[in-house]
PDB file of N, H, CA, C and O in Angstrom:
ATOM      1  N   UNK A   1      87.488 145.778  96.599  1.00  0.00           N
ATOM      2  CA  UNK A   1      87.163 145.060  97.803  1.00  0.00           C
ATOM      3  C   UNK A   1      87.283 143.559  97.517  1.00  0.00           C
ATOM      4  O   UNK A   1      86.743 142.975  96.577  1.00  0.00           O
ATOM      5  N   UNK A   2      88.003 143.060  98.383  1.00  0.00           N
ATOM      6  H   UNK A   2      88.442 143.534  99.146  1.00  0.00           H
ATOM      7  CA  UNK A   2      88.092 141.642  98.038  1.00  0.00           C
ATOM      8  C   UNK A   2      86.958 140.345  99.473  1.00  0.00           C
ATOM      9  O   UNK A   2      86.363 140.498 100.540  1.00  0.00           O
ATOM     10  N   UNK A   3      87.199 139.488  98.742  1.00  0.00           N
ATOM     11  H   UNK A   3      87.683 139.365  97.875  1.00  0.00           H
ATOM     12  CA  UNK A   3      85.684 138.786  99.269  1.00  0.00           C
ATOM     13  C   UNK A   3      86.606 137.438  99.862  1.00  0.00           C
ATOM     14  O   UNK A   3      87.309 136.704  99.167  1.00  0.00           O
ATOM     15  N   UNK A   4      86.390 137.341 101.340  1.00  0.00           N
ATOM     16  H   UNK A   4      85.820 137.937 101.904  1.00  0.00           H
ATOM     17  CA  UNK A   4      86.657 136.385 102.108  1.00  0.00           C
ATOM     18  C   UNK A   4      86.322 134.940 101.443  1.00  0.00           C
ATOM     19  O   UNK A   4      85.123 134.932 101.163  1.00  0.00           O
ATOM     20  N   UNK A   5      86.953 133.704 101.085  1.00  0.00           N
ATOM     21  H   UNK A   5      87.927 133.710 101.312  1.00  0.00           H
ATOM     22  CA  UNK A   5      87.109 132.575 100.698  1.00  0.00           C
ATOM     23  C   UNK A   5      87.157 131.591 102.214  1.00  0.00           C
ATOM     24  O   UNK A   5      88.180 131.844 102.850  1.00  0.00           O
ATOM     25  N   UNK A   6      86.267 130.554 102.877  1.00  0.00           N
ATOM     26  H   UNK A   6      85.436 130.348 102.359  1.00  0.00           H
ATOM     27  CA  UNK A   6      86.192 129.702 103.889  1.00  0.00           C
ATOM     28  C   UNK A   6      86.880 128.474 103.667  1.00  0.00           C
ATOM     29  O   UNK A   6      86.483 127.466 104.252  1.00  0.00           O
ATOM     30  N   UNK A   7      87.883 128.425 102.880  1.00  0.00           N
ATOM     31  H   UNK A   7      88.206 129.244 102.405  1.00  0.00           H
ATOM     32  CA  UNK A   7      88.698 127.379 102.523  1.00  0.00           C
ATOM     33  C   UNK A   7      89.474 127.054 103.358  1.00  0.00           C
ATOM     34  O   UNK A   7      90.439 127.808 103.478  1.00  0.00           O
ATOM     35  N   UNK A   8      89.407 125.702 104.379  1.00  0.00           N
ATOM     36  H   UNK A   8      88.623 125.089 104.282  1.00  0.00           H
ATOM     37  CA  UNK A   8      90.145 125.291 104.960  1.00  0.00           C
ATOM     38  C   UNK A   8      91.723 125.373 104.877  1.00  0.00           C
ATOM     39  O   UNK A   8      92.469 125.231 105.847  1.00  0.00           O
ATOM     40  N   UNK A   9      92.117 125.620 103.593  1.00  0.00           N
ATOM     41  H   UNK A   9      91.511 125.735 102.806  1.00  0.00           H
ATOM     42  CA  UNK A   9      93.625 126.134 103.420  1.00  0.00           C
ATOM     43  C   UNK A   9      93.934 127.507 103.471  1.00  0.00           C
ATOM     44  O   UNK A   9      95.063 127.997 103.497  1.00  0.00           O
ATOM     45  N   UNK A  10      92.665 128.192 103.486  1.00  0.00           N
ATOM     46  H   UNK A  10      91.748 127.793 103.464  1.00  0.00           H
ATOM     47  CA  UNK A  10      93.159 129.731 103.178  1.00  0.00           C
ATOM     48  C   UNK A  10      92.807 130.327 105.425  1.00  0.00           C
ATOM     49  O   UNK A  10      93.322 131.244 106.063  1.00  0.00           O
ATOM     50  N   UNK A  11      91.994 129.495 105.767  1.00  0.00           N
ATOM     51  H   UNK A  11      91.575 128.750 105.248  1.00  0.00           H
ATOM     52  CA  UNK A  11      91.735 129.775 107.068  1.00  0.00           C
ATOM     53  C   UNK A  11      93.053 129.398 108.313  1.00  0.00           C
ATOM     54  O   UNK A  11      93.379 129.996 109.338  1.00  0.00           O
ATOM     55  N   UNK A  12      93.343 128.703 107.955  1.00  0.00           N
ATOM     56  H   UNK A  12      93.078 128.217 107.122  1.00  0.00           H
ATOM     57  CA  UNK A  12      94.554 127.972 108.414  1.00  0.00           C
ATOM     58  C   UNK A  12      94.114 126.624 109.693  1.00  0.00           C
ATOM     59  O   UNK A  12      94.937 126.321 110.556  1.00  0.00           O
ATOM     60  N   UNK A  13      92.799 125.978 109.617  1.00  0.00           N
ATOM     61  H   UNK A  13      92.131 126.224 108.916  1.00  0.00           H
ATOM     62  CA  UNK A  13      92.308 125.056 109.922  1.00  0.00           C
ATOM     63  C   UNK A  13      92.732 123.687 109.463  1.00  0.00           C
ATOM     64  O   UNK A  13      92.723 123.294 108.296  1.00  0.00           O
ATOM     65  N   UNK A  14      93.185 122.866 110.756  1.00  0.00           N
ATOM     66  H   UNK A  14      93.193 123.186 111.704  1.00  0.00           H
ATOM     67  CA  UNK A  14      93.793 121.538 110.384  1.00  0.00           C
ATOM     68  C   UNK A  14      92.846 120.393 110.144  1.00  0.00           C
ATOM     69  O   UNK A  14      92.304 119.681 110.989  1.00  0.00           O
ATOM     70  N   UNK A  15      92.730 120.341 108.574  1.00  0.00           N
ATOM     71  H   UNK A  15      93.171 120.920 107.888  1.00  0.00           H
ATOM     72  CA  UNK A  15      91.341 119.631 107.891  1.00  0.00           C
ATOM     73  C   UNK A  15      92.022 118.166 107.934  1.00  0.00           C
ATOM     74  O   UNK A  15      91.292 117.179 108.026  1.00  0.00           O
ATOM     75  N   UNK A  16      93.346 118.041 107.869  1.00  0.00           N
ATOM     76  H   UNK A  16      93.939 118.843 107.794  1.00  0.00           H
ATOM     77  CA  UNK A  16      93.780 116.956 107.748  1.00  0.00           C
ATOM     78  C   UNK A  16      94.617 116.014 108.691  1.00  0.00           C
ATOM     79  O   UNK A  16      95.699 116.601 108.672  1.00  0.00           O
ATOM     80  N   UNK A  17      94.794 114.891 109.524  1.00  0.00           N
ATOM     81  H   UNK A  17      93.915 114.414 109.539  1.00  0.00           H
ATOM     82  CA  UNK A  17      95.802 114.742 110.460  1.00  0.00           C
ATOM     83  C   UNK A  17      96.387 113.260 110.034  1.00  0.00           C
ATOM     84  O   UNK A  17      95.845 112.157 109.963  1.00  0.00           O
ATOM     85  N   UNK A  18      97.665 113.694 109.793  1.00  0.00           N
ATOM     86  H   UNK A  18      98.105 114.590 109.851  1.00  0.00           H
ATOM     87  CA  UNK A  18      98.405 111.991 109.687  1.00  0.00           C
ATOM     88  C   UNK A  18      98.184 111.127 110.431  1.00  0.00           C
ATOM     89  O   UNK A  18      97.950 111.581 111.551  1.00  0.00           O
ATOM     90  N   UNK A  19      98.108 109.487 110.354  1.00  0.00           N
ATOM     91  H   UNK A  19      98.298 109.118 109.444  1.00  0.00           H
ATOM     92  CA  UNK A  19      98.304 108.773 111.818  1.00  0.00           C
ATOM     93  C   UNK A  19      99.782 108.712 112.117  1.00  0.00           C
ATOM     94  O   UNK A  19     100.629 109.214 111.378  1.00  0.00           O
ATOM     95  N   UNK A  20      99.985 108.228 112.967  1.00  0.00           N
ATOM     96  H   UNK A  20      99.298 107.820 113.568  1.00  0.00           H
ATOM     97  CA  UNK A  20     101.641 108.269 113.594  1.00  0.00           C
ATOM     98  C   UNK A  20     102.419 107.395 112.796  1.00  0.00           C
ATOM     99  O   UNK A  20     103.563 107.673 112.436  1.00  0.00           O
ATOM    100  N   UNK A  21     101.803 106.301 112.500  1.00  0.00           N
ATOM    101  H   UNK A  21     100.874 106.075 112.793  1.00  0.00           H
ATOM    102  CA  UNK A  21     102.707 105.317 111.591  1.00  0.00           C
ATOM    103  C   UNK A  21     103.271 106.140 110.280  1.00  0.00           C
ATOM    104  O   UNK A  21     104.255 105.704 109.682  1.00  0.00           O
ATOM    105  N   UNK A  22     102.414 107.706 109.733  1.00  0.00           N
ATOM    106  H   UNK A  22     101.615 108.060 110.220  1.00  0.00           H
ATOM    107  CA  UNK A  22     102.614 107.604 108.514  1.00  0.00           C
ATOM    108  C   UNK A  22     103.957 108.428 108.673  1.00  0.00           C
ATOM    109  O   UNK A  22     104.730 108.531 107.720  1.00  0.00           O
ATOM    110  N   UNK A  23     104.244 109.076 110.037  1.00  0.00           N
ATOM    111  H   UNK A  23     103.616 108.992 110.811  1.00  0.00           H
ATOM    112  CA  UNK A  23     106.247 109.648 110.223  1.00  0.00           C
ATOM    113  C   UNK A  23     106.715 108.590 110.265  1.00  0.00           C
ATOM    114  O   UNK A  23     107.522 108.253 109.399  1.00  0.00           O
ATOM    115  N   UNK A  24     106.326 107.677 111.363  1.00  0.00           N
ATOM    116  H   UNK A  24     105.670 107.950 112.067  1.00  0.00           H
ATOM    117  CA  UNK A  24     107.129 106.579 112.047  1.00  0.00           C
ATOM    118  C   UNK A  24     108.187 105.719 110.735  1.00  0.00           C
ATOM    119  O   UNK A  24     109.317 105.231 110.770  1.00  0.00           O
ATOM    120  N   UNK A  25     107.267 105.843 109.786  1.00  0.00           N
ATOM    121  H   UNK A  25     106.350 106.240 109.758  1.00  0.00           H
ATOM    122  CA  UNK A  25     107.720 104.062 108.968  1.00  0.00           C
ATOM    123  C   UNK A  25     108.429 104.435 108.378  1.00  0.00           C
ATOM    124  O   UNK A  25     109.328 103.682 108.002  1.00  0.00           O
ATOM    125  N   UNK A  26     108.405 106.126 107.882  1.00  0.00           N
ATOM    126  H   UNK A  26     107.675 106.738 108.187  1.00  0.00           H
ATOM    127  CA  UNK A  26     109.824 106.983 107.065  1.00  0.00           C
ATOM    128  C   UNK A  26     110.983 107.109 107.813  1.00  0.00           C
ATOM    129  O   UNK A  26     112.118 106.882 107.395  1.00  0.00           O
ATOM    130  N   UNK A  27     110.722 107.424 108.769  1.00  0.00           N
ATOM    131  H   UNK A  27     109.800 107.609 109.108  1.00  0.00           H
ATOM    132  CA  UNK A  27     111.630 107.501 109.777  1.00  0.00           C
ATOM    133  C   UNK A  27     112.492 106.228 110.228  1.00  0.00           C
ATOM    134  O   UNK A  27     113.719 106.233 110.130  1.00  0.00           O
ATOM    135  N   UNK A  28     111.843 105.249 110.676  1.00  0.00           N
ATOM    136  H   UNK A  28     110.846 105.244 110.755  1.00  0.00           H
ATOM    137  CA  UNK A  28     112.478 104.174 110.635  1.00  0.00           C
ATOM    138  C   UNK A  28     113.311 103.596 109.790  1.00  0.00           C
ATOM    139  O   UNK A  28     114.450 103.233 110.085  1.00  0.00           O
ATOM    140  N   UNK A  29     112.487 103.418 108.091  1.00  0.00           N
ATOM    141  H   UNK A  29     111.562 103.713 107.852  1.00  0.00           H
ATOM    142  CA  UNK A  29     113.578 102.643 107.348  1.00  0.00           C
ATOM    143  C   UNK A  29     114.582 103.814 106.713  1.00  0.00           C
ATOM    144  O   UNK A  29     115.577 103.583 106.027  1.00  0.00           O
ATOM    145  N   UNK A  30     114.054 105.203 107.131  1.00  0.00           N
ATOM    146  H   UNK A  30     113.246 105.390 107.689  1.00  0.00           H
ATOM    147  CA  UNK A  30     115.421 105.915 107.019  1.00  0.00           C
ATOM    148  C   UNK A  30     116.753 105.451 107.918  1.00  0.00           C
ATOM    149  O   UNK A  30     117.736 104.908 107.414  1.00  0.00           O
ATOM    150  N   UNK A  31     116.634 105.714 109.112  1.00  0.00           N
ATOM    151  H   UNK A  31     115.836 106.155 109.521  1.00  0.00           H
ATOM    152  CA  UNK A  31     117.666 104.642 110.383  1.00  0.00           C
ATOM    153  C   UNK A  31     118.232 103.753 109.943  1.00  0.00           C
ATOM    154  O   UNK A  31     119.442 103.597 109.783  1.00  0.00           O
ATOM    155  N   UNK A  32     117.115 102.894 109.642  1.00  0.00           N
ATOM    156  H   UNK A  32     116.131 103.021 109.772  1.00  0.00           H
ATOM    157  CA  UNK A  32     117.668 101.709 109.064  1.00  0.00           C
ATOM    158  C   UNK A  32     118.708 101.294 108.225  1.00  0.00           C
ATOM    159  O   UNK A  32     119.544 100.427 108.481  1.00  0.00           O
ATOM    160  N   UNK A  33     118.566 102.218 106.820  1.00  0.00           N
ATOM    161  H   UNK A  33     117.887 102.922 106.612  1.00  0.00           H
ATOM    162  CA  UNK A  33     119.158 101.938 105.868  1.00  0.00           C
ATOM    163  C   UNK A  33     120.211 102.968 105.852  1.00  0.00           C
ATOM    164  O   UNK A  33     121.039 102.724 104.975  1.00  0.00           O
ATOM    165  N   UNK A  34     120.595 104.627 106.897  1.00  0.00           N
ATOM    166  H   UNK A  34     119.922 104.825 107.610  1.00  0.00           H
ATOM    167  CA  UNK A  34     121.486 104.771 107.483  1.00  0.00           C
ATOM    168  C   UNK A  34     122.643 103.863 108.168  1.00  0.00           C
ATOM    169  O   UNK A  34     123.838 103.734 107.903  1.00  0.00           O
ATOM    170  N   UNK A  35     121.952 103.387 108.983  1.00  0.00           N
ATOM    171  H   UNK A  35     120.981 103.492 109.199  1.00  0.00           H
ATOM    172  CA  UNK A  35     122.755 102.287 109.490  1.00  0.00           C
ATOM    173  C   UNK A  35     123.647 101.384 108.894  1.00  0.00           C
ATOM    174  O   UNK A  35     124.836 101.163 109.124  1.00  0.00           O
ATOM    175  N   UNK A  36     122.726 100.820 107.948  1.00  0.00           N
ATOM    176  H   UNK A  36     121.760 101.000 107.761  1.00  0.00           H
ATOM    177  CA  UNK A  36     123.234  99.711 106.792  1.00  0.00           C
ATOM    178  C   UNK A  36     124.380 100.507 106.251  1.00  0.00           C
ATOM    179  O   UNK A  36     125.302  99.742 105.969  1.00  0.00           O
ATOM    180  N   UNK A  37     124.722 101.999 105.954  1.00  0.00           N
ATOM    181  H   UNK A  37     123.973 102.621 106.183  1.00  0.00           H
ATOM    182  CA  UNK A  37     125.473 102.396 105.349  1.00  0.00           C
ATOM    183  C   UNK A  37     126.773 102.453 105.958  1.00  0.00           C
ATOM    184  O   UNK A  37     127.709 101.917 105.364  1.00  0.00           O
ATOM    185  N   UNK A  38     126.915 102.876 106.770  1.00  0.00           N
ATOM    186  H   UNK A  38     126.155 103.311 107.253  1.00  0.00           H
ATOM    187  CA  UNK A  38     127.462 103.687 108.388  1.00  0.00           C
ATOM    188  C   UNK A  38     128.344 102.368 108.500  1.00  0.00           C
ATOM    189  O   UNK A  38     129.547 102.580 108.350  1.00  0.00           O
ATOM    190  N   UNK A  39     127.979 101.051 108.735  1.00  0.00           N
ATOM    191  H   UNK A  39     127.001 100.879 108.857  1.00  0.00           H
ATOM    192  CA  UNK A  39     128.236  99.549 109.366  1.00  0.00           C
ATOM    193  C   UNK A  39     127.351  98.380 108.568  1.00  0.00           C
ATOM    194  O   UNK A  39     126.427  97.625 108.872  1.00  0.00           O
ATOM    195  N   UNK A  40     128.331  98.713 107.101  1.00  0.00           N
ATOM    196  H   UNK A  40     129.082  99.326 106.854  1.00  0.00           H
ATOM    197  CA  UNK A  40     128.364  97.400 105.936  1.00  0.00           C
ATOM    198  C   UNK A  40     128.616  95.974 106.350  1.00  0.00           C
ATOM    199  O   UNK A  40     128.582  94.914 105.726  1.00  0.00           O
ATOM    200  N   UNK A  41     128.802  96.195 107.231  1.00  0.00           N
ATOM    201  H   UNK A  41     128.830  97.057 107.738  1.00  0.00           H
ATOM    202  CA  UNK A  41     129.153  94.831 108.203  1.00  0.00           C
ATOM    203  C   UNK A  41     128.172  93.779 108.578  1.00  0.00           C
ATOM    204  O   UNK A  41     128.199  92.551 108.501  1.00  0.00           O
ATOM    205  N   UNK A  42     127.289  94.648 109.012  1.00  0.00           N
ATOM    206  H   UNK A  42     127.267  95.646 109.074  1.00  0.00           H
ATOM    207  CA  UNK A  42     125.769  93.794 109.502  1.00  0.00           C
ATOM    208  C   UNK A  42     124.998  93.660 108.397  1.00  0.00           C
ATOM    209  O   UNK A  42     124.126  92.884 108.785  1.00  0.00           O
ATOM    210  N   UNK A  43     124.769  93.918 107.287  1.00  0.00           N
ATOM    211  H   UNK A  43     125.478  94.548 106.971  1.00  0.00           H
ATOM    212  CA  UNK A  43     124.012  93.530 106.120  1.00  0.00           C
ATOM    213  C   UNK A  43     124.628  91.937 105.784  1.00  0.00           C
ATOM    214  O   UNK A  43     125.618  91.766 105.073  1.00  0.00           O
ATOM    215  N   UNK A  44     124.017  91.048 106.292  1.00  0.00           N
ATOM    216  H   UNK A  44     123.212  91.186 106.870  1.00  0.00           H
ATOM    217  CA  UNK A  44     124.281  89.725 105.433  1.00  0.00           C
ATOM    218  C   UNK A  44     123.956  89.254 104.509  1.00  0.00           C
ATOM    219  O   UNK A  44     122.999  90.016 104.376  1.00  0.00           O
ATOM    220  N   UNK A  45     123.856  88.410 103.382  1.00  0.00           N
ATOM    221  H   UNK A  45     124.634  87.791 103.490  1.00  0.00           H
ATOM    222  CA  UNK A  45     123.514  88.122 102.322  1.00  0.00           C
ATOM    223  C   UNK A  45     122.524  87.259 102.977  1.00  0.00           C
ATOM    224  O   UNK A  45     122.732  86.882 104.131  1.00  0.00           O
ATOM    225  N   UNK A  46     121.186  86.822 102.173  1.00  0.00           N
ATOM    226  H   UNK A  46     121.018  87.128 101.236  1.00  0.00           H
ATOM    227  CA  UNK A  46     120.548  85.586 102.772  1.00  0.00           C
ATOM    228  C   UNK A  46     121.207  83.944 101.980  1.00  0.00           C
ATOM    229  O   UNK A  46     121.576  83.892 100.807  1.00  0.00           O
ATOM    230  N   UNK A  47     121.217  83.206 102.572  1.00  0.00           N
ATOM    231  H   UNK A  47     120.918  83.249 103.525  1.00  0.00           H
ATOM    232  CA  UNK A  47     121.890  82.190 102.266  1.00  0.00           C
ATOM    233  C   UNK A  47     120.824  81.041 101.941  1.00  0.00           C
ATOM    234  O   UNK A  47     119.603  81.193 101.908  1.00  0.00           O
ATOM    235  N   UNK A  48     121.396  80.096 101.755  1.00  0.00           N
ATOM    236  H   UNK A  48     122.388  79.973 101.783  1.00  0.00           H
ATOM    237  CA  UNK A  48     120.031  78.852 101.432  1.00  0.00           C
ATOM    238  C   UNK A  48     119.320  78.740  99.775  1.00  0.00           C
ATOM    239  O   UNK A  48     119.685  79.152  98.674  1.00  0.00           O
ATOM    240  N   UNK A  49     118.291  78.064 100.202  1.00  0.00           N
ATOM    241  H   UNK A  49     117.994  77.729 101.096  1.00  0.00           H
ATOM    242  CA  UNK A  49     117.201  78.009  98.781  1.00  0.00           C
ATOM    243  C   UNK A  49     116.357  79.623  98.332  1.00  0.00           C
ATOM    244  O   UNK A  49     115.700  80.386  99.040  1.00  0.00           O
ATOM    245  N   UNK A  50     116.615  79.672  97.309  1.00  0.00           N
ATOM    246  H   UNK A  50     117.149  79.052  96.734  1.00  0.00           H
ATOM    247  CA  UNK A  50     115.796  81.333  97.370  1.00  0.00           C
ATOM    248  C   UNK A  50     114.038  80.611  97.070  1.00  0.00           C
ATOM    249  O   UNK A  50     113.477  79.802  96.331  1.00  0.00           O
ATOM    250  N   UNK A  51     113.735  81.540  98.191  1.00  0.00           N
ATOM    251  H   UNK A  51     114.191  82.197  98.792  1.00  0.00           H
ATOM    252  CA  UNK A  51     112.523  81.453  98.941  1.00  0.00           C
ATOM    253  C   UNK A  51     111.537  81.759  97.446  1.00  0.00           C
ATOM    254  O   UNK A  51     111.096  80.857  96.734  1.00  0.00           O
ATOM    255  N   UNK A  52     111.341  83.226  97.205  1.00  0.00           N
ATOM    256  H   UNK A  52     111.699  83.959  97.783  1.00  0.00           H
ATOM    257  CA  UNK A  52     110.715  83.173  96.018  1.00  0.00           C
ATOM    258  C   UNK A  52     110.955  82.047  94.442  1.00  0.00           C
ATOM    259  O   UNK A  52     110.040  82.112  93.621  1.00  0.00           O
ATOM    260  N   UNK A  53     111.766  81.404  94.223  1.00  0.00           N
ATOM    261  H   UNK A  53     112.509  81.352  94.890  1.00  0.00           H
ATOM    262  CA  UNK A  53     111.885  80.754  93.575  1.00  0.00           C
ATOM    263  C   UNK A  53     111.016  79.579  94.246  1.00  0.00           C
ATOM    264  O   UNK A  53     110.148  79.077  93.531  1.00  0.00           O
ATOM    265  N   UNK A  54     111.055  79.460  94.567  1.00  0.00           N
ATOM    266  H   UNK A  54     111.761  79.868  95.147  1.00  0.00           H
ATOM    267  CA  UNK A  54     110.262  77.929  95.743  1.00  0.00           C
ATOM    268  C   UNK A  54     108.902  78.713  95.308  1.00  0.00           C
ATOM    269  O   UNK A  54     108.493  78.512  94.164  1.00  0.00           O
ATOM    270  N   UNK A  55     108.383  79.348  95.920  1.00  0.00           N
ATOM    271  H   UNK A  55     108.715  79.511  96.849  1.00  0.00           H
ATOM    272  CA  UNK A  55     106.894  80.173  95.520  1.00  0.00           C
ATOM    273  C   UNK A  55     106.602  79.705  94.437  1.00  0.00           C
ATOM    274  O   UNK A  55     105.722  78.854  94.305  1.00  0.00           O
ATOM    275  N   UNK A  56     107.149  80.084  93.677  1.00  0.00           N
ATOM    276  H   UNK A  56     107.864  80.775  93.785  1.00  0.00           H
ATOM    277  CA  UNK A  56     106.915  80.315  91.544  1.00  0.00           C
ATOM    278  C   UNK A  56     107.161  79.120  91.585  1.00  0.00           C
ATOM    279  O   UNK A  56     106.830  78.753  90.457  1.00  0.00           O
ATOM    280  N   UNK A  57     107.692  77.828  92.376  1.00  0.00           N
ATOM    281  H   UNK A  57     107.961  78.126  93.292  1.00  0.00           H
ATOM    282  CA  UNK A  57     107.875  76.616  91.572  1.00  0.00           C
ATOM    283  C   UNK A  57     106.575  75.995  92.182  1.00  0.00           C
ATOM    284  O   UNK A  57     106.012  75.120  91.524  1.00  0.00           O
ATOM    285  N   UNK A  58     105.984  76.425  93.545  1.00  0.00           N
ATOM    286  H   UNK A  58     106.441  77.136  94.080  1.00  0.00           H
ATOM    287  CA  UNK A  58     104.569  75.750  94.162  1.00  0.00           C
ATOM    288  C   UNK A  58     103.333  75.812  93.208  1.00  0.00           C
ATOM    289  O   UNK A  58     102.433  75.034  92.892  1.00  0.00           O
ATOM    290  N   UNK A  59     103.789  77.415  92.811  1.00  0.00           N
ATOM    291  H   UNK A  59     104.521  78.047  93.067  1.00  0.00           H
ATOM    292  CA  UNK A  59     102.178  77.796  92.002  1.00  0.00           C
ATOM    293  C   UNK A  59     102.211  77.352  90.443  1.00  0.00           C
ATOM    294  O   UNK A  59     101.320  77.301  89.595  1.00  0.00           O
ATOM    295  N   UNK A  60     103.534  77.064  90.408  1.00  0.00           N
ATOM    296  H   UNK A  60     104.257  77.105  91.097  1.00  0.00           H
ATOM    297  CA  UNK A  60     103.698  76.541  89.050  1.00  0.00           C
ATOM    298  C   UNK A  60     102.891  74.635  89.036  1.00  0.00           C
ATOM    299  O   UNK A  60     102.316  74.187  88.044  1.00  0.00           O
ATOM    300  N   UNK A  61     102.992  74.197  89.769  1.00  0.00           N
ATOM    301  H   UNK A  61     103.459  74.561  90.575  1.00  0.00           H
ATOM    302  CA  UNK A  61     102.405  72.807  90.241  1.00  0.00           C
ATOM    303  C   UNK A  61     101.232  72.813  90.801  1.00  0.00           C
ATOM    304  O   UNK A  61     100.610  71.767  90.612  1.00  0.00           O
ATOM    305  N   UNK A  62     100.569  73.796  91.569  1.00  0.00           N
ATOM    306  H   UNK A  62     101.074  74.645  91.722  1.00  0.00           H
ATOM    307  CA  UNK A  62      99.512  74.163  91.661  1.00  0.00           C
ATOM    308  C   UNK A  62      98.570  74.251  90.523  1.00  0.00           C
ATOM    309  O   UNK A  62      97.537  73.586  90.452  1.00  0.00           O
ATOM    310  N   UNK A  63      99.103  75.375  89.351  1.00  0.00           N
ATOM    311  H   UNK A  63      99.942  75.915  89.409  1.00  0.00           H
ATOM    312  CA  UNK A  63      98.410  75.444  87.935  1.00  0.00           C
ATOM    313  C   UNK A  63      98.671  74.193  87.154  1.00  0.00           C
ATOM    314  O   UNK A  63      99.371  74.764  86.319  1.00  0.00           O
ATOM    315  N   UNK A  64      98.672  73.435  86.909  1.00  0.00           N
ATOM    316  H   UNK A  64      98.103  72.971  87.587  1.00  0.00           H
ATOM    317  CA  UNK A  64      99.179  72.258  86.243  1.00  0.00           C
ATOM    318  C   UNK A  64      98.326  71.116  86.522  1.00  0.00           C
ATOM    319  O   UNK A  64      98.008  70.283  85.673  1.00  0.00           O
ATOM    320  N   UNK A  65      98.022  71.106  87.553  1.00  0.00           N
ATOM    321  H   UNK A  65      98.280  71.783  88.243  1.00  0.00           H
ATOM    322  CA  UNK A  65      97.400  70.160  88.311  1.00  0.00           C
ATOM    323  C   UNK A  65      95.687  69.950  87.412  1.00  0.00           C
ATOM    324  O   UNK A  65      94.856  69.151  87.845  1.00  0.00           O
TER     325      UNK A  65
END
């Protein structure tokens, strides 16, 4: 004789519920980076001063100080 277990996994009770963002944001930068593949075209390079370098040179003058 086997003995009933109330385990939310063995009952088939939904103990757990995603919020929507947590499909949405997979979903999206899946598209996304579909896309990017599909139409290499629209991926631009960023151009200019690189931004993080500017960062690391603020906090670098920041600590120094």
């Amino acid at each position: 004789m086997s003995v009933r277990t109330h385990h939310p996994a063995t009952t088939g009770a939904d103990g757990t519920r995603l919020p929507w963002w947590a499909l949405a944001l997979p979903v999206l930068a899946f598209t996304i980076l579909l896309a990017l593949i599909l139409n290499p075209s629209e991926a631009h390079a960023a151009t200019g001063e690189p931004v993080l370098a500017h960062l690391v040179e603020q906090i670098r003058t920041l600590l120094v100080r």
